[in-house]
ROPADREN-659711 format. One record per residue: residue in three letters; z, y, x of N, C-alpha, C in turn; chain. Coordinates in pm, 1 decimal. Atoms other than C-alpha are relative to their C-alpha. Layout:
! residues N
<r r="ALA" n_up="Z" n_north="Y" n_east="X" ca_up="Z" ca_north="Y" ca_east="X" c_up="Z" c_north="Y" c_east="X" c="A"/>
...
END
This chain:
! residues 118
<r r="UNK" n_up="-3.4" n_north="141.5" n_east="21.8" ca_up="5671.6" ca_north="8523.8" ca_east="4438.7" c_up="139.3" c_north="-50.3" c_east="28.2" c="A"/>
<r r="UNK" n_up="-123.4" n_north="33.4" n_east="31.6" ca_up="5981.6" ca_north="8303.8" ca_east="4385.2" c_up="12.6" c_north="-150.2" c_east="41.3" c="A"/>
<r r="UNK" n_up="-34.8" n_north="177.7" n_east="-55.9" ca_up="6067.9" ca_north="7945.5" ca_east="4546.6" c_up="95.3" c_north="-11.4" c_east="-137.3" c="A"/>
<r r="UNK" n_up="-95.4" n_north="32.1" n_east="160.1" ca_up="6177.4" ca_north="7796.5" ca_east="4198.4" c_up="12.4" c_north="-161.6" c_east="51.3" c="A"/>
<r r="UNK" n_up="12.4" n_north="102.1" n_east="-43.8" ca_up="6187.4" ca_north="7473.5" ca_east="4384.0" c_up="136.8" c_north="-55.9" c_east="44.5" c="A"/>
<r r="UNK" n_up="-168.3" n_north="-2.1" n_east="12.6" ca_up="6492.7" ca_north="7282.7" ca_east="4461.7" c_up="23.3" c_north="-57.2" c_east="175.1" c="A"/>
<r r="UNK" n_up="-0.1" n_north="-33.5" n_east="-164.9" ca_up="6403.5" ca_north="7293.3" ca_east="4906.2" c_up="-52.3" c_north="103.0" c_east="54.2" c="A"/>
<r r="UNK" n_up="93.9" n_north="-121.0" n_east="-81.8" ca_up="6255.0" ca_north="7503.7" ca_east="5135.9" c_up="-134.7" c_north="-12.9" c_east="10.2" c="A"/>
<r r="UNK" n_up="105.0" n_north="55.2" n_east="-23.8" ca_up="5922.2" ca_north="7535.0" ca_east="5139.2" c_up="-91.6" c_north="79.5" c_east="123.9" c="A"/>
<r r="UNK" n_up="31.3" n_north="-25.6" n_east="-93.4" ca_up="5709.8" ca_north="7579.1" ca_east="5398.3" c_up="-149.2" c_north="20.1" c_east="9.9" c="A"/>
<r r="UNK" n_up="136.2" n_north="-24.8" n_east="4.3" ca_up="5367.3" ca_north="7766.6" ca_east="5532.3" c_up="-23.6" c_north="21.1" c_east="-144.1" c="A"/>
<r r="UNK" n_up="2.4" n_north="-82.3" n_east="181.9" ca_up="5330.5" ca_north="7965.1" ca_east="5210.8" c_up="-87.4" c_north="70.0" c_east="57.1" c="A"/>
<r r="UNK" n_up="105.4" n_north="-69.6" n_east="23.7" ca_up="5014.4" ca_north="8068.5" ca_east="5143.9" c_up="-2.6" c_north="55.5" c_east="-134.7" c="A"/>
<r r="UNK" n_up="29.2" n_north="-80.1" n_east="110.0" ca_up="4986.1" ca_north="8317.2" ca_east="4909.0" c_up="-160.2" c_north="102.3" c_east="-6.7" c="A"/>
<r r="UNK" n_up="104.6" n_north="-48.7" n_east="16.2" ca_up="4611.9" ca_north="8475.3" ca_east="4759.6" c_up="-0.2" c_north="63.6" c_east="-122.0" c="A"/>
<r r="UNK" n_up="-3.7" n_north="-47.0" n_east="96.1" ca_up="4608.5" ca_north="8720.6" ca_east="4506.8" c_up="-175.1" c_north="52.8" c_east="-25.1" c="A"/>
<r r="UNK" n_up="130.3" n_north="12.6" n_east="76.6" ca_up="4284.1" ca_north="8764.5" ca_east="4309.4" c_up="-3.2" c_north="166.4" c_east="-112.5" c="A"/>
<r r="UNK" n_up="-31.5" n_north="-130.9" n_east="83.9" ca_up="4211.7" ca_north="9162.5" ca_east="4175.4" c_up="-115.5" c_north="-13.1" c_east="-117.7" c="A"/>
<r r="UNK" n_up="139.2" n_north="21.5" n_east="143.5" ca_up="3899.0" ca_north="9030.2" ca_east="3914.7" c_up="-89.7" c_north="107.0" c_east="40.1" c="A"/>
<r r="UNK" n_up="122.9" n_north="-113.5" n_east="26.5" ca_up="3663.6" ca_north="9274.4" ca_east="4067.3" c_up="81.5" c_north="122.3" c_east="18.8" c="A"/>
<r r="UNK" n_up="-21.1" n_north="-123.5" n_east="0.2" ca_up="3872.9" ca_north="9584.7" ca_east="4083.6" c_up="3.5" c_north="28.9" c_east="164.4" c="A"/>
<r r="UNK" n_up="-31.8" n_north="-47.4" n_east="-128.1" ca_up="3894.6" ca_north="9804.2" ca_east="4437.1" c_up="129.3" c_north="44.8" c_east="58.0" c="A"/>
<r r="UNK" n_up="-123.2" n_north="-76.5" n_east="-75.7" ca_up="4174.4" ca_north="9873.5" ca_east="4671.5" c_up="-27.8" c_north="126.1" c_east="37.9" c="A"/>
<r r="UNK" n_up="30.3" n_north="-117.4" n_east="-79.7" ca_up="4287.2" ca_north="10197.8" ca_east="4757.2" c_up="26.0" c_north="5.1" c_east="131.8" c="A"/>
<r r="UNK" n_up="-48.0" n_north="10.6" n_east="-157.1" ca_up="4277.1" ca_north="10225.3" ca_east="5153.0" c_up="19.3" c_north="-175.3" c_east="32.6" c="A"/>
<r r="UNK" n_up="2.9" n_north="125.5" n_east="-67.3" ca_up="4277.1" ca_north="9900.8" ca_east="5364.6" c_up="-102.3" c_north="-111.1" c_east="-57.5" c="A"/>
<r r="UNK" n_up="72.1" n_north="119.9" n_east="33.1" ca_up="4099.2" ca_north="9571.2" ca_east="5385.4" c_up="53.8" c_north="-107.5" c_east="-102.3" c="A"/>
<r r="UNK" n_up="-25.7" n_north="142.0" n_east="109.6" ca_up="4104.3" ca_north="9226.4" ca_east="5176.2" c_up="93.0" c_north="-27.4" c_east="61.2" c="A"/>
<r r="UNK" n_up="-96.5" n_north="90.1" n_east="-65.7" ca_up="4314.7" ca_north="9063.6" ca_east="5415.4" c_up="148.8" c_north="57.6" c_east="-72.8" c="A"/>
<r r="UNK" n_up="-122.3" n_north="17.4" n_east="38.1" ca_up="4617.7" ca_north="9235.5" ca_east="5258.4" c_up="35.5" c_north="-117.1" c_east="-122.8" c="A"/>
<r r="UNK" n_up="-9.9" n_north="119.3" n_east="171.9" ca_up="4540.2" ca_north="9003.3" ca_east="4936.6" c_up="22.8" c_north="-103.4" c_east="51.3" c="A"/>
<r r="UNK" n_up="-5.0" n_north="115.1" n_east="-51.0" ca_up="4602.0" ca_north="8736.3" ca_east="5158.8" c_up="154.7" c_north="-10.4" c_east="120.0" c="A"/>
<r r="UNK" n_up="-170.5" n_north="3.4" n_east="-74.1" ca_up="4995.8" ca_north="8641.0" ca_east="5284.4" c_up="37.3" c_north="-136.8" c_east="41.4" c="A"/>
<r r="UNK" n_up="27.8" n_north="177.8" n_east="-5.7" ca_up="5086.2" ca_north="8384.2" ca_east="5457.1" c_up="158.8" c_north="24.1" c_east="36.3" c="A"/>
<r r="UNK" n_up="-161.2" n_north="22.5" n_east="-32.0" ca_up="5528.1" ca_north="8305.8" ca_east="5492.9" c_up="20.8" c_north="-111.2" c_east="72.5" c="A"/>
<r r="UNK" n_up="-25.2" n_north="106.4" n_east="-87.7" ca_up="5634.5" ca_north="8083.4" ca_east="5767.3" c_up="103.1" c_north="-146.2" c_east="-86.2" c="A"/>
<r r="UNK" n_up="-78.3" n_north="21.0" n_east="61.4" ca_up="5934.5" ca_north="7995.8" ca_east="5535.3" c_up="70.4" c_north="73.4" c_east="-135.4" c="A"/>
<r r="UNK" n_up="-96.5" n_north="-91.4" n_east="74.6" ca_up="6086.5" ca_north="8054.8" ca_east="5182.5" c_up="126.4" c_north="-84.6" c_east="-54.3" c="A"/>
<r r="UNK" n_up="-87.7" n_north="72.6" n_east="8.2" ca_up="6421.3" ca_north="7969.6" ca_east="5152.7" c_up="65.1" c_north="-54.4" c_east="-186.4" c="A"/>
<r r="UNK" n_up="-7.7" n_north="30.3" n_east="161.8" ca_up="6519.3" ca_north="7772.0" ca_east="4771.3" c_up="36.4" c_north="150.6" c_east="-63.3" c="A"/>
<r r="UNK" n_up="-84.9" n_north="-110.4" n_east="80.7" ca_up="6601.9" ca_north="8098.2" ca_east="4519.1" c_up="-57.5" c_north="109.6" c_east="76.2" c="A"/>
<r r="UNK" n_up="32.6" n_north="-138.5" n_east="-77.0" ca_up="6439.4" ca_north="8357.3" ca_east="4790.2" c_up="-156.0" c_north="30.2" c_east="-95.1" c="A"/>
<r r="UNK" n_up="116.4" n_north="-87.9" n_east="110.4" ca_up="6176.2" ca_north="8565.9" ca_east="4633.0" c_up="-63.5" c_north="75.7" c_east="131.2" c="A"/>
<r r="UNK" n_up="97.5" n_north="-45.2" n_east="-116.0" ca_up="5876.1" ca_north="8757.3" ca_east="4846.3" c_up="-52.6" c_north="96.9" c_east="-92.9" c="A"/>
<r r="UNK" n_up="95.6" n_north="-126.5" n_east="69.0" ca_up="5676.0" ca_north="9095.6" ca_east="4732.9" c_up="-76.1" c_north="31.2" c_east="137.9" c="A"/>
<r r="UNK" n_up="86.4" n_north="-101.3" n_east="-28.4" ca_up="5379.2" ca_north="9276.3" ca_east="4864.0" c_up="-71.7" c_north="50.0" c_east="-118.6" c="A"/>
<r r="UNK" n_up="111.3" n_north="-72.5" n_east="106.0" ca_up="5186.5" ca_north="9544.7" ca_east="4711.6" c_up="-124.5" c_north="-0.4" c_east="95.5" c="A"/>
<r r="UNK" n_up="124.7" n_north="-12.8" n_east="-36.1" ca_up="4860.1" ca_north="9636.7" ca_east="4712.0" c_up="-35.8" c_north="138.6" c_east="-134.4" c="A"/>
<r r="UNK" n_up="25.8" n_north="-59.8" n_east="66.6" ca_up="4740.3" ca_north="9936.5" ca_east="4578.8" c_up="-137.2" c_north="16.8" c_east="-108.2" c="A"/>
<r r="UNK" n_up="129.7" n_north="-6.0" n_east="21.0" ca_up="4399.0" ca_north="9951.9" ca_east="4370.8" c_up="-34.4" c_north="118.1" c_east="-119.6" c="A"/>
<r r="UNK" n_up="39.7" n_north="-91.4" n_east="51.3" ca_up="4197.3" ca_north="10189.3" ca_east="4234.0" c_up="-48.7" c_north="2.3" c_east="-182.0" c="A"/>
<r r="UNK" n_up="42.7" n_north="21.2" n_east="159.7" ca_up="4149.6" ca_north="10258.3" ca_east="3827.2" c_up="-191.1" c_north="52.4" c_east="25.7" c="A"/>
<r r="UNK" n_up="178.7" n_north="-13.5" n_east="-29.6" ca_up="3754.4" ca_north="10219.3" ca_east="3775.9" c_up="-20.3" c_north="113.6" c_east="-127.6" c="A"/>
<r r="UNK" n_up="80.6" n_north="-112.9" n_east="51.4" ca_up="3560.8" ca_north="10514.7" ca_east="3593.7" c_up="-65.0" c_north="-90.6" c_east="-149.0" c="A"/>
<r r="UNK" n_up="55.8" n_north="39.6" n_east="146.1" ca_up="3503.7" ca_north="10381.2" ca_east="3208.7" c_up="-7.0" c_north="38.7" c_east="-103.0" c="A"/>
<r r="UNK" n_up="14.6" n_north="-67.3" n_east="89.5" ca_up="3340.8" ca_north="10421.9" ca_east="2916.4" c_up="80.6" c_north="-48.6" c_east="-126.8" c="A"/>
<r r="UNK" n_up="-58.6" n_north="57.6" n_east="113.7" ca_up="3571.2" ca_north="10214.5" ca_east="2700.7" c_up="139.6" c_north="-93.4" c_east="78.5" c="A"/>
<r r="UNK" n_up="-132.4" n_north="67.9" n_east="-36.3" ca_up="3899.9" ca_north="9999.3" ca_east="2771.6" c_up="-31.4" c_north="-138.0" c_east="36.9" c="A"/>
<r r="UNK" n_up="45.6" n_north="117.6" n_east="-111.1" ca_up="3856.8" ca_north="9719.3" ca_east="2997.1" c_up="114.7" c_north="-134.4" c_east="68.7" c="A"/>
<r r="UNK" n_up="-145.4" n_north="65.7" n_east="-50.8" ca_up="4116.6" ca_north="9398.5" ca_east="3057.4" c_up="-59.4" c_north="-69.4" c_east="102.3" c="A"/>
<r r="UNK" n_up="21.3" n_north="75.8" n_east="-70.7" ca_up="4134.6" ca_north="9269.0" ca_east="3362.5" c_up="105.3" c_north="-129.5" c_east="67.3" c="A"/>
<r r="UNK" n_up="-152.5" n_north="131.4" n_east="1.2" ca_up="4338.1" ca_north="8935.5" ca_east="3461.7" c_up="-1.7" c_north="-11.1" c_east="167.1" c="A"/>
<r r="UNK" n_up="-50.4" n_north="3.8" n_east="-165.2" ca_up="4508.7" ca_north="8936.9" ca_east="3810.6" c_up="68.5" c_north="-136.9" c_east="-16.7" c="A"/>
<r r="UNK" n_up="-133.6" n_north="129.2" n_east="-37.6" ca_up="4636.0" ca_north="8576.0" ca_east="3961.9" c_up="-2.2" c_north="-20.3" c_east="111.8" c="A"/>
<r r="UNK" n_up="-81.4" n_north="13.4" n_east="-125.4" ca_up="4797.8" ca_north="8488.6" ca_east="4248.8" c_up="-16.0" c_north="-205.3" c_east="-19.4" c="A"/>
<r r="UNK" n_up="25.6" n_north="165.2" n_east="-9.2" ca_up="4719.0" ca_north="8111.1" ca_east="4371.4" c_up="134.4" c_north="-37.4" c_east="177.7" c="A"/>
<r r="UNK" n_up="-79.0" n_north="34.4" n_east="-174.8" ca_up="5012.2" ca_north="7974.8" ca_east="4647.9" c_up="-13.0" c_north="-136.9" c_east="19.8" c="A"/>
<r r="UNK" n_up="-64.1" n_north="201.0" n_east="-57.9" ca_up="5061.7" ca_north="7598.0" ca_east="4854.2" c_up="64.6" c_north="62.1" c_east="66.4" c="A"/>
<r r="UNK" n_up="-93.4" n_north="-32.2" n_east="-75.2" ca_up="5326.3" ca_north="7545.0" ca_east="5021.5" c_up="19.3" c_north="-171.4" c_east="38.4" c="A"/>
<r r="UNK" n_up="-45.1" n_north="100.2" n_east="-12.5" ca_up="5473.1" ca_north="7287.7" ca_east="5194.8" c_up="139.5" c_north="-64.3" c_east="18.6" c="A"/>
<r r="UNK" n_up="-129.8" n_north="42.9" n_east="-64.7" ca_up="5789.4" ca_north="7072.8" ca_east="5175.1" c_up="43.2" c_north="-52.9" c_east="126.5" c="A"/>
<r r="UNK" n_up="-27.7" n_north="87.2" n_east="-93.7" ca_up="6026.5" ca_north="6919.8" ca_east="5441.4" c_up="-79.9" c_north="-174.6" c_east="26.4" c="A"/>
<r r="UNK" n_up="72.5" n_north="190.0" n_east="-40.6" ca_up="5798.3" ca_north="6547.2" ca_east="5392.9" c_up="-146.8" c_north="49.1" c_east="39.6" c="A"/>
<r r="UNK" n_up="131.5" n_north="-8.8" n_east="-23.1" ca_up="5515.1" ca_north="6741.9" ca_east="5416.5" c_up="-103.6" c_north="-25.1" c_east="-121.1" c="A"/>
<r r="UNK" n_up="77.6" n_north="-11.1" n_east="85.3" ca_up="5401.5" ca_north="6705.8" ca_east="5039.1" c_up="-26.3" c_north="151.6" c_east="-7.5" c="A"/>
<r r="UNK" n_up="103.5" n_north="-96.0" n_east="47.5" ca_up="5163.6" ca_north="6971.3" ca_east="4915.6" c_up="34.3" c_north="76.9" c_east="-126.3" c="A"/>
<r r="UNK" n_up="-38.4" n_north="-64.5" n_east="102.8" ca_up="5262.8" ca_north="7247.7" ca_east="4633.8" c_up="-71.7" c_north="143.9" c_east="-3.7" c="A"/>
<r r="UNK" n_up="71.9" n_north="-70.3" n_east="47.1" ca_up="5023.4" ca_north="7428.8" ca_east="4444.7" c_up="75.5" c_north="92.6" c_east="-155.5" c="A"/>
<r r="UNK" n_up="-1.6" n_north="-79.2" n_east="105.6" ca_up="5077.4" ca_north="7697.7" ca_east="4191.2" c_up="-33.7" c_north="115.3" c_east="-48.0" c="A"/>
<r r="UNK" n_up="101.0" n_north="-102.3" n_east="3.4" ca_up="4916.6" ca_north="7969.8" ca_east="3999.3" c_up="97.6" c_north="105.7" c_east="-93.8" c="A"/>
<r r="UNK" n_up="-47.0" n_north="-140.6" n_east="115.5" ca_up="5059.9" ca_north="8311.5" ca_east="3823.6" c_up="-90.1" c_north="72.2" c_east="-51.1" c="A"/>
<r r="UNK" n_up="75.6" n_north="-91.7" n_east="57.8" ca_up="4877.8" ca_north="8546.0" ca_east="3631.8" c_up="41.4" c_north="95.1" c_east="-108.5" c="A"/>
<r r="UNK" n_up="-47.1" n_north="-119.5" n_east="107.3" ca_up="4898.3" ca_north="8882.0" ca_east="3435.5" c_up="-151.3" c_north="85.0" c_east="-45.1" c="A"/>
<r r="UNK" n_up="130.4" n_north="-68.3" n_east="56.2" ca_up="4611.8" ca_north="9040.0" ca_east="3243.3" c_up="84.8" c_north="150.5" c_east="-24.7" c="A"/>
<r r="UNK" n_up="-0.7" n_north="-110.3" n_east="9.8" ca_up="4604.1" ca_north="9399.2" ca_east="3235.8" c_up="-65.6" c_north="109.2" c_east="-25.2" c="A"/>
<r r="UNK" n_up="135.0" n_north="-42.2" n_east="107.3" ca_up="4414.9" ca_north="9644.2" ca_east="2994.8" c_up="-4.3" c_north="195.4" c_east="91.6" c="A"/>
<r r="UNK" n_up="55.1" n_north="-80.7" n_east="-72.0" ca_up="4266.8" ca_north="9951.1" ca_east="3201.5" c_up="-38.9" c_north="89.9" c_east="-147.7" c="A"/>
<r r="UNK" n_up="42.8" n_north="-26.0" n_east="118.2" ca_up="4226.3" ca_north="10213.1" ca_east="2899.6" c_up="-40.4" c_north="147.9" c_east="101.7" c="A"/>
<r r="UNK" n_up="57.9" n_north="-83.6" n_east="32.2" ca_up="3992.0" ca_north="10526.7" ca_east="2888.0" c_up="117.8" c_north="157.5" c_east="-24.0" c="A"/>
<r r="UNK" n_up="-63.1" n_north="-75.8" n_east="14.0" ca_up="4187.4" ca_north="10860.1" ca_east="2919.1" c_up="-55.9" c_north="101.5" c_east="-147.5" c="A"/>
<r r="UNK" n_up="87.5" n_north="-37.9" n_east="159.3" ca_up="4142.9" ca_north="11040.9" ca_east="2579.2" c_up="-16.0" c_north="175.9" c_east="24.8" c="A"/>
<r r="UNK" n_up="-0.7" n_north="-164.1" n_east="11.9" ca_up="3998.6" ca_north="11417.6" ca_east="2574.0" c_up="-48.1" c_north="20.4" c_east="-105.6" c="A"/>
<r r="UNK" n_up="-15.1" n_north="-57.5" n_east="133.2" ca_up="4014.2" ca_north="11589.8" ca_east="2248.2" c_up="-96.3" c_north="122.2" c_east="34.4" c="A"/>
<r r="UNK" n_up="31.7" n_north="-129.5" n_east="-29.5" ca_up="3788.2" ca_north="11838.8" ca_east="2186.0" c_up="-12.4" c_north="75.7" c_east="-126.3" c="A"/>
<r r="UNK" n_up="-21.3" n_north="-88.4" n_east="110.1" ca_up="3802.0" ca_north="12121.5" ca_east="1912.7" c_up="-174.9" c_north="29.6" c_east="-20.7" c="A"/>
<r r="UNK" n_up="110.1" n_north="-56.1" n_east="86.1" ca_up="3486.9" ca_north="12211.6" ca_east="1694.7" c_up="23.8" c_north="91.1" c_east="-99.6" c="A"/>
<r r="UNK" n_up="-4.0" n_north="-82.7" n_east="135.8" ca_up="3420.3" ca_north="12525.4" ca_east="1488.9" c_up="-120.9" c_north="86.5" c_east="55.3" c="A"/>
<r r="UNK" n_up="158.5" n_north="-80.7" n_east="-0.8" ca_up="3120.1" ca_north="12702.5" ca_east="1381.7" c_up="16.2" c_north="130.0" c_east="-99.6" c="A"/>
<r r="UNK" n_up="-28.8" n_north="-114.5" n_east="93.7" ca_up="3112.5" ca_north="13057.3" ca_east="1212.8" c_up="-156.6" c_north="35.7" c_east="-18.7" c="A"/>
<r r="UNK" n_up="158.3" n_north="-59.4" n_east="133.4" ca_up="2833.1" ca_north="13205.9" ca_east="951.8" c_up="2.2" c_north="84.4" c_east="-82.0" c="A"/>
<r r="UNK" n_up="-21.0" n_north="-128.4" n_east="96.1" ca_up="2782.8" ca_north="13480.8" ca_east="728.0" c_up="116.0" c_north="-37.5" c_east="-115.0" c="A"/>
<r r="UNK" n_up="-95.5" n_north="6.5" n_east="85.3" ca_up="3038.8" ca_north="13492.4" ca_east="446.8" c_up="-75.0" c_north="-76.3" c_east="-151.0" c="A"/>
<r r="UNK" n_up="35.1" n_north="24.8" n_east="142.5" ca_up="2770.6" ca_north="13469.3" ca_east="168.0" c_up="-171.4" c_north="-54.0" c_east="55.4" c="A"/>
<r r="UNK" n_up="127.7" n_north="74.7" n_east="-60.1" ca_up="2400.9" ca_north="13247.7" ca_east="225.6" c_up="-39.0" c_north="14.6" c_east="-149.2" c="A"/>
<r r="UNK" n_up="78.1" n_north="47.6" n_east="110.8" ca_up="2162.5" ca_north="13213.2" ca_east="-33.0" c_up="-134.0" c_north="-80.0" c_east="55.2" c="A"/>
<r r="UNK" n_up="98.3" n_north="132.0" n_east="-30.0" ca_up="1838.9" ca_north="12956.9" ca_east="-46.3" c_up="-69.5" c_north="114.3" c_east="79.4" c="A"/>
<r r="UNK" n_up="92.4" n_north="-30.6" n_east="-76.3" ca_up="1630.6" ca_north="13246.2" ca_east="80.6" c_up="25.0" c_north="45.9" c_east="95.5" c="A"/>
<r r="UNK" n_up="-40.8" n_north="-71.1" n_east="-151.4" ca_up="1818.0" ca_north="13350.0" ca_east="372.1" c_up="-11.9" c_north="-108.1" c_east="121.4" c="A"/>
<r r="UNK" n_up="12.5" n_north="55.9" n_east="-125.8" ca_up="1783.6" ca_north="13219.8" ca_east="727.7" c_up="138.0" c_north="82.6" c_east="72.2" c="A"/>
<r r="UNK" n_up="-114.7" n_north="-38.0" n_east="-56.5" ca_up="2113.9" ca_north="13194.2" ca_east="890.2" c_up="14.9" c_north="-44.0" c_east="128.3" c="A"/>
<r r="UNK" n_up="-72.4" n_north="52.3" n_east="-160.4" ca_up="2275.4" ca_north="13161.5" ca_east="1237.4" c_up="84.0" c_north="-10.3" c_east="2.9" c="A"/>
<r r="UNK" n_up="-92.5" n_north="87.4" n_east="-12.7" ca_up="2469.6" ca_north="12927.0" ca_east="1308.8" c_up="62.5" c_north="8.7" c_east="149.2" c="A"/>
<r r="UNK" n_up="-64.7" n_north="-25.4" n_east="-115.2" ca_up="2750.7" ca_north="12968.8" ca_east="1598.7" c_up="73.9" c_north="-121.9" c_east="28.1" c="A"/>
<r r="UNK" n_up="-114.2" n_north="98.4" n_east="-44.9" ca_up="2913.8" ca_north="12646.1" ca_east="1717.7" c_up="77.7" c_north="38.8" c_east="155.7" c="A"/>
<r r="UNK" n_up="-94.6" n_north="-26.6" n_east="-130.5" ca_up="3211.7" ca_north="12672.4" ca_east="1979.3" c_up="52.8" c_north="-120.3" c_east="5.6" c="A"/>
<r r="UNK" n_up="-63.6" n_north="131.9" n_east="-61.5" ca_up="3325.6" ca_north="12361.0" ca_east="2131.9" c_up="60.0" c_north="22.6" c_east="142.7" c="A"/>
<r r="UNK" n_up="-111.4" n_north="-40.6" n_east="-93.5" ca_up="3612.9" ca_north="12374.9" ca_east="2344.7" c_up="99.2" c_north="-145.5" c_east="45.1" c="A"/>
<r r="UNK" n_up="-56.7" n_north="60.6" n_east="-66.9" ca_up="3836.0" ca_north="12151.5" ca_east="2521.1" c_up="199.1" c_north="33.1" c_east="-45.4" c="A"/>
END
């Protein structure tokens, strides 16, 4: 986050929002930051790591971040970021082939060999 503001602002609450997905390791509370002070032009990071979920198809999910803050009078400053982000399905290919006599006719009964492979 980024003080785009033209003072200092103060008691910065920052809440980031994962739509449902899981962290890896630790509690909620990291989603939750709080800055005593950010000075005009200063910028702030935390991560948070989270886990990719187990799917059967490609999945977007929208992350936002909600902060207040407060100026030197003591007004109130709200603002929201957000980034959507598409969670896709790892792709495994798999090979098919089947082998059979060379020559069939209507009255034969054949066996059929499929190999499916990876």
């Amino acid at each position: 986050m980024k003080n785009n503001g033209h003072a200092v602002a103060r008691n910065v609450d920052v809440r980031f929002n994962i739509d449902g997905l899981k962290l890896r390791g630790g509690t909620t509370d990291q989603l939750h930051q709080i800055y005593m002070e950010l000075k005009k032009g200063e910028s702030k990071t935390f991560e948070v790591v989270l886990l990719v979920p187990d799917l059967l198809d490609q999945k977007s999910y929208d992350l936002t971040v909600d902060t207040k803050s407060f100026d030197v009078k003591n007004l109130e400053y709200k603002s929201t970021g957000n980034a959507s982000i598409i969670v896709a399905i790892k792709q495994d290919y798999f090979t098919v082939s089947k082998g059979i006599k060379n020559r069939i006719y209507l009255k034969d009964t054949v066996m059929v060999r499929l190999t499916i492979g990876k």
